[in-house]
N, C-alpha and C positions, 0 to 999 in steps of 0.2 A: 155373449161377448168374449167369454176366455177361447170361447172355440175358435172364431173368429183371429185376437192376437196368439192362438196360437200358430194357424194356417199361414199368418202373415208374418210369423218368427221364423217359421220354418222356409218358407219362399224367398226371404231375406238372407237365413242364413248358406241356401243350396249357392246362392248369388255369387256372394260373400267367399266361400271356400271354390267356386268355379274361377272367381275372377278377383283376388286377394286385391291385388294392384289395380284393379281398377276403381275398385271398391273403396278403399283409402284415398285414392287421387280424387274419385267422383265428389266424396263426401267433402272434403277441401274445395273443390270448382264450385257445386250448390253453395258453401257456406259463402264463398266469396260472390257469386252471383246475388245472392240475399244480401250481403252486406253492401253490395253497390249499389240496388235498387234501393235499399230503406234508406241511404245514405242520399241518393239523389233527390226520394221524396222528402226528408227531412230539410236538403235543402232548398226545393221549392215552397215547402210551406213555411221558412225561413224567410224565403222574398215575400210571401203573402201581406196582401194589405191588411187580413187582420189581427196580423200578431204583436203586442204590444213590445217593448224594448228589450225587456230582461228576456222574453220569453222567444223572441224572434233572433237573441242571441244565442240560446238555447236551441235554438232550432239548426243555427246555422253551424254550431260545434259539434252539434252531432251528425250533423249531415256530413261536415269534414272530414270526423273522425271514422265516420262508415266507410268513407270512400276511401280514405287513406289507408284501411284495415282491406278492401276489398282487393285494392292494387296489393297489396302486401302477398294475401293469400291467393291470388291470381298469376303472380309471378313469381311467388315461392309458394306451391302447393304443399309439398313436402315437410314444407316447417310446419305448416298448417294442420297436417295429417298427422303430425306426430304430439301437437297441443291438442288438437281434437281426440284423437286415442286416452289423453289421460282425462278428459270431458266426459268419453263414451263410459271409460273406469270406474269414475265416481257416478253415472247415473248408476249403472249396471249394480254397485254397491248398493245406493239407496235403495232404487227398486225392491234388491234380493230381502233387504231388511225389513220393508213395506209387504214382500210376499210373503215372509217367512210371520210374520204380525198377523197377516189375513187367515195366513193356513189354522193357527194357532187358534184364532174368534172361529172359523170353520171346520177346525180340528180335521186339516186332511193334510196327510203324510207327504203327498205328492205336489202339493202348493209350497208347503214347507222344502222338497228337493229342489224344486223349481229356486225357491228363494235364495238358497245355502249355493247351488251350480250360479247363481246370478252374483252372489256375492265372489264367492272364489273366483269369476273368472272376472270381475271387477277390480280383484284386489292385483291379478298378476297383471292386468293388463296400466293397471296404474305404478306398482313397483318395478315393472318391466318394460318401460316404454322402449329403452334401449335395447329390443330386439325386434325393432323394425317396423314399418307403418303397415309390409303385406305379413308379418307374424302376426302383428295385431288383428289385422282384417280375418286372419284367419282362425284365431282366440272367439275373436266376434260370431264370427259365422258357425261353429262349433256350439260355441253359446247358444246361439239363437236356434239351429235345430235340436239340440236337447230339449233348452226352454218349450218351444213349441209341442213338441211331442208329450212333453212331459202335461203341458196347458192341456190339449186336444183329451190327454187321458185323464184328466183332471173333471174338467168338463162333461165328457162319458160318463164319469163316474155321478156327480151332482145329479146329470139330467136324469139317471137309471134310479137314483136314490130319489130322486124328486116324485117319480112317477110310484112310489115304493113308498105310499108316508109311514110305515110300521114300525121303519129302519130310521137311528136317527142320521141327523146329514153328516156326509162324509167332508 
């Protein structure tokens, strides 16, 4: 599996730094494409006959609220890309913290780089929104070939160690 998210870190991230701008605009269009459809089925299952009042009106706020958010980010992508870049931040944060946790129970040096490169570029990409949705795209895509490479050798290394029970795991 690491080998795997790493291959797919790395194909993201060549994306990513080929096409900065599109990359930030796309990831805005999908979000607002998802928020139209959930928003439409929320409010079909709002008109369903079998939803009871509180819950049917519960259905029908969010159905509103989906689509009101989808026009939003549809027609201003840009604002969208630049609140999603401080989304991608904070995942990118967590992650690095959760990798740097695994490498630590796994004791491997290069889970832990993966972690620490995931956090730092976490952090600039959240205190630095203000340089732009295709800087960001390209903090990202930077990221994600490191990270990958970094996974892919990580990986190598487990599977060589695995095959090695003498050695303990890396």
């Amino acid at each position: 599996m690491l080998a795997l998210r790493g291959v797919a870190a790395i194909v993201f991230g060549l994306l990513a730094l080929v096409w900065p701008s599109v990359t930030a605009l796309a990831l805005a269009v999908l979000f607002g494409a998802y928020a139209l459809v959930s928003g439409a089925l929320r409010l079909a299952a709002g008109f369903s006959r079998g939803q009871a009042g509180p819950v049917r009106g519960l259905f029908l706020l969010t159905g509103l609220l989906g689509i009101a958010i989808a026009l939003v980010t549809l027609l201003w992508p840009e604002i969208t890309a630049f609140a999603l870049a401080i989304v991608i931040g904070i995942w990118a944060i967590v992650i690095g913290l959760l990798e740097i946790w695994a490498a630590v129970r796994w004791r491997s040096a290069l889970l832990a780089v993966v972690g620490v490169v995931s956090v730092l570029a976490g952090l600039l990409i959240v205190f630095r929104p203000d340089a732009g949705a295709v800087a960001i795209a390209r903090v990202i895509g930077v990221y994600a070939l490191v990270a990958g490479v970094l996974m892919l050798v990580a990986a190598w290394q487990r599977r060589r160690l695995a095959a090695s029970p003498s050695r303990p795991a890396v």
